[in-house]
N, C-alpha and C positions, 0 to 999 in steps of 0.2 A: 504494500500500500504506500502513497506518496506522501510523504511529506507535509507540515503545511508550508513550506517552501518551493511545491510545487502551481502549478499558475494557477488550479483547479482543485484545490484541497478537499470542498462542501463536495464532490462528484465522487474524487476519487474514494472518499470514507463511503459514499453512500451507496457507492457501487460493491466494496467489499463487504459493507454490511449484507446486502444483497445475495451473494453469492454463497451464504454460509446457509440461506432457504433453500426448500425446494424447488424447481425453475418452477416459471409461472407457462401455463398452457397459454399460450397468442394466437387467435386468429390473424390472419396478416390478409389485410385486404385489399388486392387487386395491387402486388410486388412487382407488376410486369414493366419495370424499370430496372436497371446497374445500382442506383442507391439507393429505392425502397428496400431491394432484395439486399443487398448487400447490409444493409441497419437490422433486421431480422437474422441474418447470418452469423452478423459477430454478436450477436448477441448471445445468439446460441450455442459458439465457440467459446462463449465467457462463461457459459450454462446461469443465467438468468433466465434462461426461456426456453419453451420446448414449443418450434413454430407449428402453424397450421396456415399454410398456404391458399389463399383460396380466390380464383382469378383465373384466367384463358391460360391454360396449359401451356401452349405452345408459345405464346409471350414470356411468360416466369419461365419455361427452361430455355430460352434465346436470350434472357436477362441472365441467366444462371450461365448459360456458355459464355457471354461476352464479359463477366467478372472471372471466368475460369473456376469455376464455384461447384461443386458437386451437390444434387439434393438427394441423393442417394441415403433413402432412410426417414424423408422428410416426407410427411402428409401434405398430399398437394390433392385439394380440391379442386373440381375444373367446374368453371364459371364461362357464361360467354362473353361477359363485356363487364364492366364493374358495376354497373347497377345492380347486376345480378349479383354479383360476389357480394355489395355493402348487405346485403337483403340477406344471403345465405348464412353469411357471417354473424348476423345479426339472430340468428335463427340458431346455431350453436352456442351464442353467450345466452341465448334465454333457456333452453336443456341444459345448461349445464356443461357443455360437452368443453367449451374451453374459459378461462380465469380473465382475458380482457380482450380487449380488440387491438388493433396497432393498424396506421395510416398505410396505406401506401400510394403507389403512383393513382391517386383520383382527389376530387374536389372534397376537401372539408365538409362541404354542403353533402356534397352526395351521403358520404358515410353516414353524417349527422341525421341526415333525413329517415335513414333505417334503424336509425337507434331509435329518434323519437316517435314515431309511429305507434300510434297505442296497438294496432296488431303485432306491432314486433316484441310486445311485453316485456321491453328493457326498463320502460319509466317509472319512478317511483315518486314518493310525494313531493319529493325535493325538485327545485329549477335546476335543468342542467345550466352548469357553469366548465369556465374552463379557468383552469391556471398556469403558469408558468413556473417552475421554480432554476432560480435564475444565480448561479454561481458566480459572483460580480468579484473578479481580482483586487485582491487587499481589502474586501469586505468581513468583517468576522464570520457572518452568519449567514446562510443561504438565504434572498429576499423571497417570499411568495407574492405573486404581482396577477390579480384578478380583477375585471375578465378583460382579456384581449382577445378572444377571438369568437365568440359567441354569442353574447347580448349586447344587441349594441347601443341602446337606449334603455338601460334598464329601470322600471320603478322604484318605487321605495320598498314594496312588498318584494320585489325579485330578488334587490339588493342584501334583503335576510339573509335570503339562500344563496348568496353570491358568498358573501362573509361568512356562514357557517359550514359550506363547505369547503373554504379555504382553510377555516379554523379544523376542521377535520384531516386536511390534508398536513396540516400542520404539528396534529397528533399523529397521524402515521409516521412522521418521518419524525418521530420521536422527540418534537424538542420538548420541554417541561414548562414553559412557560410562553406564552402564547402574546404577543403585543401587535396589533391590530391598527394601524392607521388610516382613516377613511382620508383620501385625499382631497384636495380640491385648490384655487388658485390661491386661496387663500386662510388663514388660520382662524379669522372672526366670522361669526355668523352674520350673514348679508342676506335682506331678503330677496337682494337683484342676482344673484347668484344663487340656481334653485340647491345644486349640489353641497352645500355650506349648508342647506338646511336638512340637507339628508342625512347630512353625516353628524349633524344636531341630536337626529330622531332617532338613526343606527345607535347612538352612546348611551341615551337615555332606554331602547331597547333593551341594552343589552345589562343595565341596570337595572331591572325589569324582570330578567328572566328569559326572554323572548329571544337571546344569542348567549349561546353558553359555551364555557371553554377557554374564551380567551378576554383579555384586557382591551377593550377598544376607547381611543381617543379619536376626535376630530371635529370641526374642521382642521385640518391639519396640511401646509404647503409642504412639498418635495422636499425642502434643504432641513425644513426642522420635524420631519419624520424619520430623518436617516442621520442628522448630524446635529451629537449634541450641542456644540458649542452653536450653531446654527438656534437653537433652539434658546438657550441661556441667554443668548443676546436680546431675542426678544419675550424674554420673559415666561416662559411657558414652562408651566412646572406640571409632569405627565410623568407617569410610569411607560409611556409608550412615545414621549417625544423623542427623539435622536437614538432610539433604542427598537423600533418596528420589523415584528418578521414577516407581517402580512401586509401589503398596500393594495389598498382596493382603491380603484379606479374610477371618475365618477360615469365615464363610460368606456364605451370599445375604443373610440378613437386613440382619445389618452391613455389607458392601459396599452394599447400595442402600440401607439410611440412612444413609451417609455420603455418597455422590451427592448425594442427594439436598437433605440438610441444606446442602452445598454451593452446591446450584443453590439453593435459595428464601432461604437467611438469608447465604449471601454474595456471591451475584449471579453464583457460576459458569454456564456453559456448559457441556454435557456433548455430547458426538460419541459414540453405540454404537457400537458395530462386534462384530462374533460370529465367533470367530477356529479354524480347524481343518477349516475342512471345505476342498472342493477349490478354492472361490471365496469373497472377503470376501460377510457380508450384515450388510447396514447396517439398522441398526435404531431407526427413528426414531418418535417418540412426539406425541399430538396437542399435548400443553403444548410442544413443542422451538420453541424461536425459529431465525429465518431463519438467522442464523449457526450455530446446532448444527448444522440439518439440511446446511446447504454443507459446514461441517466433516467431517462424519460421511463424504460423499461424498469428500471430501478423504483423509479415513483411508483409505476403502477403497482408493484409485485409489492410492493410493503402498504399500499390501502387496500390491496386482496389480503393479506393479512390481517390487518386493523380490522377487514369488517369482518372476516371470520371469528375473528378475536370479541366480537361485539362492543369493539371501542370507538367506534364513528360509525354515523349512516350515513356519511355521502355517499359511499357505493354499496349495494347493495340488497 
């Protein structure tokens, strides 16, 4: 295991943690790309995961020749087009038959659309949400940054289950104390800025009863959610100011430009994961480096845990 002198400390522990489980069962839906297949492969050479292929045959193994990849051994389900595989796939995490899903060469929408589908009997009471958790170089603690890729205007009501499934995901991945930052442009409650009041009504929520798990603050801006002396300066005395493991976003736009901006100008790592439905689905992207995409598998395989463990329902 590396170091925390390595550029990726929060990945590399959490991948080793990982690998002392039993792999987790993945459906892999619609590989028939070199880097969908190839993110399911090492995965599988790391033994986090025991894949289930499922997609136009003859694609996935012309993907598998052109990486020089053997699937000899490997359950490959044949699909005609990916619509068909998101729906099949979809149909194996509701039996049972495999522990999560994982992205492959097709649209986010598409896969999404067969999970949520009340025939496909993935959804449970919760909002699906999606999270990132985001290995940020000379950061102490991995950030969780929710939602970038799935609600994109969320309510106040959504935003519960935005926050408590991230706070779930946050008990998965083991930390013991849980600090929750509701973001927005600013740290006073304004009533021209609707987000400042959501993140008013999230705190008093969660003093309340109505979000359990974790310590939430907010409104709360970027610099004095993540930096304490950012925070001292202007006065703000929080258990969750300059100290946050969760940033919730006041929507999609800003949650995925903050990902984002992260991964390219400070050399973070992001792991998706898309949390509430009956099984984790890993959400991995063509630009995601080898360590996201293992990470991401790592996310899932320790909230397949959690909710067998009966210590979080975001999935399950």
């Amino acid at each position: 295991m590396s170091s925390d002198n390595a550029p990726h400390p929060h990945y590399d522990r959490l991948i080793a943690t990982v690998r002392q489980l039993p792999p987790l069962r993945v459906a892999v839906v619609h590989p028939a790309n070199g880097p969908s297949l190839e993110g399911a492969l090492s995965s599988a050479r790391m033994g986090l995961m025991v894949p289930v292929l499922v997609g136009p045959r003859a694609k996935i193994e012309a993907a598998a020749q052109e990486l020089g990849a053997s699937l000899q051994g490997i359950e490959l389900i044949d699909a005609p087009h990916s619509h068909a595989a998101a729906e099949q796939a979809a149909v194996l995490a509701r039996d049972g038959k495999v522990d999560a899903l994982m992205k492959g060469s097709l649209h986010t929408d598409e896969l999404m659309g067969a999970v949520v589908r009340r025939e496909a009997g993935l959804r449970t009471a919760r909002r699906i949400s999606h999270c990132f958790v985001m290995d940020v170089p000379g950061h102490q603690q991995p950030l969780i940054i929710s939602d970038a890729a799935i609600n994109i205007a969320p309510t106040l009501e959504e935003k519960v289950d935005i926050v408590q499934n991230a706070i779930d995901l946050a008990h998965a991945l083991r930390l013991t104390t849980v600090r929750v930052a509701i973001l927005s442009a600013m740290e006073t409650v304004n009533s021209k800025v609707p987000s400042t009041i959501d993140a008013a009504a999230l705190c008093k929520m969660a003093e309340r009863g109505q979000i359990t798990g974790g310590v939430l603050d907010g409104p709360l801006a970027m610099d004095n959610a993540i930096d304490a002396e950012a925070a001292r300066i202007k006065g703000i005395v929080s258990p969750v100011a300059g100290h946050a493991d969760v940033l919730i976003a006041p929507d999609l736009d800003a949650g995925n430009m903050l990902a984002k901006s992260l991964t390219f100008l400070a050399g973070a790592y992001a792991a998706g994961i898309v949390l509430g439905a009956k099984v984790p689905v890993i959400l991995t992207s063509r630009a995601d480096s080898e360590p996201a995409r293992l990470a991401s598998v790592a996310v899932a395989a320790l909230l397949a845990q959690a909710a067998r463990e009966g210590r979080i329902r975001a999935v399950g």
